[in-house]
N, C-alpha and C positions, 0 to 999 in steps of 0.2 A: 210967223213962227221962227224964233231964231233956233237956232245951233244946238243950242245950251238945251232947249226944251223937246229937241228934236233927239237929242243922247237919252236924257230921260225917259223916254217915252219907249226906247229899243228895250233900255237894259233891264226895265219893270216885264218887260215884254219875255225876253230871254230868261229870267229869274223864276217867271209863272212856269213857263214850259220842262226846265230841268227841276222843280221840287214837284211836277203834278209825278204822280205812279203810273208807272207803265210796264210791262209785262213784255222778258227778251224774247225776241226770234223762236226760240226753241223749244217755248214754252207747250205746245202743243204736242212735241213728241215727249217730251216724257210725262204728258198725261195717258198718252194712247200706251207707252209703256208701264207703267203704274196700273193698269186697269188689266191687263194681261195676270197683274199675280194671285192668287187668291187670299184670302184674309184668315189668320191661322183661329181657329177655334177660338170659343170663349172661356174654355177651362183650362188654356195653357197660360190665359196670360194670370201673373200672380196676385194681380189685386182683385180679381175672382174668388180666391181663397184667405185671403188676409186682409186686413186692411190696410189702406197706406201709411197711414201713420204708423202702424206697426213695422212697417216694411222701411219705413225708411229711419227709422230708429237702428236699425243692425249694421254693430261696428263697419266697418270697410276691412278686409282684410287683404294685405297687397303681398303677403306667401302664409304659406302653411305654417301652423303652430307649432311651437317648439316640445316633443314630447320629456318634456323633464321627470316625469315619476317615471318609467321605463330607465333612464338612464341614469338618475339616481338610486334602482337598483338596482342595476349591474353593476356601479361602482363600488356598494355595498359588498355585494356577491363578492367583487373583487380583493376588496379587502380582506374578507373571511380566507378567502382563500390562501391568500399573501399570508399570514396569521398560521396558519395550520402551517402552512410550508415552510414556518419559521420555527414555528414548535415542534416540528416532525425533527426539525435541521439538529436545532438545540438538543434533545432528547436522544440522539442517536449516536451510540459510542463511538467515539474516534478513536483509531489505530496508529500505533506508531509504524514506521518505514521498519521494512526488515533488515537492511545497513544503518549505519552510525548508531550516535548515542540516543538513549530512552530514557524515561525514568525509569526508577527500582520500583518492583512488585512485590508480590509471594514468592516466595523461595521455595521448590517441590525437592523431594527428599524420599527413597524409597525404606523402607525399616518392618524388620520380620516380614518382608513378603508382602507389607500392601504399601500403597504412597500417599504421602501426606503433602501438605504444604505448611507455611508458617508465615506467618507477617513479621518482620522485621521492627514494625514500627510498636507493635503492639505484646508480639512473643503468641498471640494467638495461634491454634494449631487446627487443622482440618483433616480430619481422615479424607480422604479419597474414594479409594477401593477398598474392599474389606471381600472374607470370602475365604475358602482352601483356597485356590490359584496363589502362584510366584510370581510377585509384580517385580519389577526395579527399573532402572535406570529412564527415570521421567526425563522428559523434556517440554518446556511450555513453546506452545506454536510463535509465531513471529509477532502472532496481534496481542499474545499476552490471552487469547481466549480460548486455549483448548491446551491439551498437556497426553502427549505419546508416551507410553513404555514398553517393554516388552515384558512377557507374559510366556510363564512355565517355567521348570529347571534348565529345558535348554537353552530359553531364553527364543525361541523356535515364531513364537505368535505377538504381534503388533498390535496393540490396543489404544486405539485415540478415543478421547472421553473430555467431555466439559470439564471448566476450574472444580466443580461441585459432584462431578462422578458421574453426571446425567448423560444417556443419550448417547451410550460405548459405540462404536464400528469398533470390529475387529477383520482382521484381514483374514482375506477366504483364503491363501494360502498359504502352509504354513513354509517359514524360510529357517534355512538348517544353516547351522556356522556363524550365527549372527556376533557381532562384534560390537561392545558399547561405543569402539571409539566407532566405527561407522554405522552409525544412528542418530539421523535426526532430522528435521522439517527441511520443506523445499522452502523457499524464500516465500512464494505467494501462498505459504498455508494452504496448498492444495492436495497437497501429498507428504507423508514421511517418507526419506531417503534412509532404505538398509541395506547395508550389504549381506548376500548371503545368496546360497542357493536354494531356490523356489521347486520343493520336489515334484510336481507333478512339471516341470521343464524337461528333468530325467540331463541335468547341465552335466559335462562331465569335462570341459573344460574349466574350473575353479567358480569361485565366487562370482555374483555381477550385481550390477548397483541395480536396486529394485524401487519402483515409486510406489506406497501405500493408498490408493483413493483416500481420502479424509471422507468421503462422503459414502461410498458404497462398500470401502474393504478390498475391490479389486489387484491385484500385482500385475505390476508391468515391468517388465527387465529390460533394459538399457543399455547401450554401448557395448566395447567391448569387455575383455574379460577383467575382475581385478585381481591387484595382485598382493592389496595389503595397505594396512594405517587407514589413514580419515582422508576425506573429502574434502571440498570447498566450494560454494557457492559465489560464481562471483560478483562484484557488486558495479555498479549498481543496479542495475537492473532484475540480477538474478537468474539468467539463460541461459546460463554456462554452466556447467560443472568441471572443478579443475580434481584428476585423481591421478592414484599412482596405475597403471595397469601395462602390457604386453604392446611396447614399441615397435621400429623396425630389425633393433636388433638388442632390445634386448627389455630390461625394466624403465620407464618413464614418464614424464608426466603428459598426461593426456587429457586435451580440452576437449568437452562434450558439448556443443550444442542443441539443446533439447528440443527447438524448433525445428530443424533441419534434420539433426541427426549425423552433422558431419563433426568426427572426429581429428581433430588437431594434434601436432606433437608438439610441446615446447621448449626450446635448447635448456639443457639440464647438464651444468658443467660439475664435474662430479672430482673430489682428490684421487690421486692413485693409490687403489687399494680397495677404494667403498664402491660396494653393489648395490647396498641399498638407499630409498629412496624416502625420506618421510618426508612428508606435505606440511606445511607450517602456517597457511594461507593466504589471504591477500589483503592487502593496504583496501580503504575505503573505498577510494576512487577507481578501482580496477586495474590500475595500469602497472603493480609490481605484485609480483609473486614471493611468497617465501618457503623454502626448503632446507632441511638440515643437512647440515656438511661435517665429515671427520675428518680431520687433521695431524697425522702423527699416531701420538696415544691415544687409545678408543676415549678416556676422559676427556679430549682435547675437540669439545663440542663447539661449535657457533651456527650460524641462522644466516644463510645467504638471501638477499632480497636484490631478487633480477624483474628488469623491467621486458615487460611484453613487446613492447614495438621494437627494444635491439638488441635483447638476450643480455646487455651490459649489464655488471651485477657489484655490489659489495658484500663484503664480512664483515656482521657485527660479532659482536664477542656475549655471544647467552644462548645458552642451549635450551631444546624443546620450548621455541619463542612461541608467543599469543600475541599476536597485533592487537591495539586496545578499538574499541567500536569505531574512534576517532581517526584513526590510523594512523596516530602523532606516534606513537610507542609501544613498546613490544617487552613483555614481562615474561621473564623463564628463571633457569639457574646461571650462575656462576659454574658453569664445565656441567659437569655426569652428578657429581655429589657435593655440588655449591650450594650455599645459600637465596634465596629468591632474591632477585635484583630485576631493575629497570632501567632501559636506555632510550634515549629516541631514536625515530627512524632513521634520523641522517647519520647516527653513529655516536662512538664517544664510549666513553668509559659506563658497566653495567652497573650501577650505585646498587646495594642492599638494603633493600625492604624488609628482612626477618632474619632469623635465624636458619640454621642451618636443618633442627628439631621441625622447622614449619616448613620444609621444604616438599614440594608434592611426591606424589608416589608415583613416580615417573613418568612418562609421558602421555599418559591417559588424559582420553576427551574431556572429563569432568574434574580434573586433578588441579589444575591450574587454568583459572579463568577468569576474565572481567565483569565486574557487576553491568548492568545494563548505562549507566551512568559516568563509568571509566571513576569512579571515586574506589571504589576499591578492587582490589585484585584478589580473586578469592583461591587459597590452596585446601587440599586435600591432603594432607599429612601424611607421610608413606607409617609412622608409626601408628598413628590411630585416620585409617583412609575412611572410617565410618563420621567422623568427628569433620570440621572444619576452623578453618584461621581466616581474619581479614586481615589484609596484611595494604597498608597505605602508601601507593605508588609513589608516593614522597617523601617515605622514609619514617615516619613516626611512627613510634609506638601505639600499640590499638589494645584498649583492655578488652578482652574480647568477649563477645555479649553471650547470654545465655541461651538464645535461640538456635544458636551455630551446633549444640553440643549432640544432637542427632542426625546434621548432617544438609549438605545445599549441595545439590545435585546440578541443581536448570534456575536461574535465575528471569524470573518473568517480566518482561517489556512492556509497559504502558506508558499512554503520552502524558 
């Protein structure tokens, strides 16, 4: 036997013995382990109840299904809702700010005792109130949505009422001494501001600024005491009220905080001679004041405009001024018995806007005023104070329309 036959013969050998099957070591214990468990029921396993082929026909699923009709309506729902809140947005009247300019409204006009309004645009006219009762002296609120007057001979009872007459408050007490030139809305349309005395107070120290509820009628009296002319709300916010009333030694002007309740005094540089004090009111932005000054001869009028943070002040040349909503300018007379003129606020010569015949009937609240829009500057004629004139801040002539001829009291603010 050689070599060659002798290899042969192993490696047929060794070939047989690693492809026969043989069974590891260990094989033993996990039979004995295996026989330990018990065998679960024949109704759990599932091809007890189905068939296989059924069973194994069902997708595979490797997560949970997307639930899309649920969430397809709530995006729905979403929508509607988005939609409404859009429609509700659209449909809900906007107001204009109670500082600066607005557009022009209805113009309110009080005539034999009840008050009307009129449109400008159209000449249309609306009764108001109607009634025995003595209405006059309207005013429209700041949103342009409701119109104050007062009510009776002595002018004694406050009456807020919708554009249409609906839906009256009148105030639960009546105020005695009331004054047109101090009457008229607080800035947030929350209340009218009148001066007078509230007789069940029993005041016996003078007049005091009183707040109307707009919603219940209630009075509430304010600050301390006053001593006379108009008011001023200041801007922008509207928190303040600037008036004349009872200094440290003597008449001045007195800043009211309506939040707090703390009264301020503000440097009030006066010529020698003049005790009294008229209010002329403030620039847009809050930060100057204006009050009239006499110089010389009682005719020798101008409109001092001092700033709040340093008392610094100038003289412009126009008496019984009206700062316009913009607070670029300021419309009065030429002296005591001038012609109506306009200047700006930084000064300069007062240019004439009318006649001397259209000049207001003196310094009254409603006498001389600006439309809501600063285009026209409206007077009250001292000869016919029932009637009015447009008279245009820039000097043109104005044919004057026939809406005017009963009279524009409160000019109404919409956006």
């Amino acid at each position: 036997m050689t070599a060659t036959d002798r290899l042969e013969r192993d490696l047929a050998t060794w070939l047989h013995e690693t492809a026969a099957p043989a069974l590891p070591h260990y094989t033993d214990d996990i039979v004995r382990q295996a026989t330990k468990v018990r065998q679960p029921p024949r109704w759990t396993l599932l091809e007890r109840w189905l068939p296989m082929t059924e069973t194994a026909l069902q997708p595979v699923r490797l997560s949970s299904p997307v639930p899309w009709r649920p969430i397809a309506l709530l995006a729905l729902l979403a929508l509607a809702l988005l939609a409404g809140l859009t429609l509700i947005a659209g449909t809900r009247p906007s107001i204009p700010a109670p500082f600066g300019r607005a557009n022009n409204g209805l113009i309110a006009y009080a005539q034999a005792g009840d008050i009307f309004t009129v449109d400008p645009a159209t000449g249309a006219r609306h009764q108001v109130t109607t009634g025995l009762d003595e209405d006059n002296d309207p005013r429209w609120s700041p949103d342009g949505g409701r119109i104050a007057f007062l009510r009776g001979t002595d002018r004694s009872q406050v009456v807020i009422v919708d554009a249409d007459g609906g839906n009256p408050v009148t105030s639960l007490d009546r105020i005695s001494g009331t004054d047109a030139d101090g009457f008229d809305w607080a800035p947030d349309g929350a209340a009218v501001t009148v001066i007078g005395r509230v007789a069940t107070a029993n005041l016996v120290d003078g007049s005091r600024i009183n707040l109307v509820d707009a919603t219940d009628g209630s009075v509430t009296s304010i600050g301390p005491a006053y001593l006379g002319y108009e008011f001023a709300w200041r801007p922008p916010d509207g928190r303040q009220l600037l008036f004349v009333g009872a200094g440290a030694t003597g008449p001045a002007l007195l800043l009211y905080t309506v939040d707090t309740g703390q009264v301020d005094e503000l440097p009030v540089v006066l010529p020698d001679g003049q005790q009294d004090i008229r209010l002329a009111g403030w620039t847009a932005d809050g930060t100057r004041y204006a009050y009239q000054v006499r110089a010389g001869e009682p005719e020798m009028l101008s409109t001092r405009l001092a700033a709040i943070a340093t008392g610094t002040f100038v003289d412009l040349p126009v008496a019984y001024g009206r700062i316009s909503n913009d607070g670029t300018r300021i419309a009065g007379l030429r002296n005591l018995d001038g012609e109506p003129c306009v200047l700006p606020v930084s000064g300069g010569e007062c240019q004439s806007i009318g006649t001397q015949g259209q000049a207001p009937e003196g310094p009254h609240h409603t006498a001389l005023y600006w439309s809501p829009d600063d285009r026209w500057v409206v007077s009250r004629p001292w000869l016919t104070p029932d009637a009015a004139v447009l008279l245009d801040p820039d000097g043109s002539t104005v044919d004057q329309p026939t809406w005017l001829a009963d009279g524009a009291e409160s000019w109404q603010r919409v956006p």
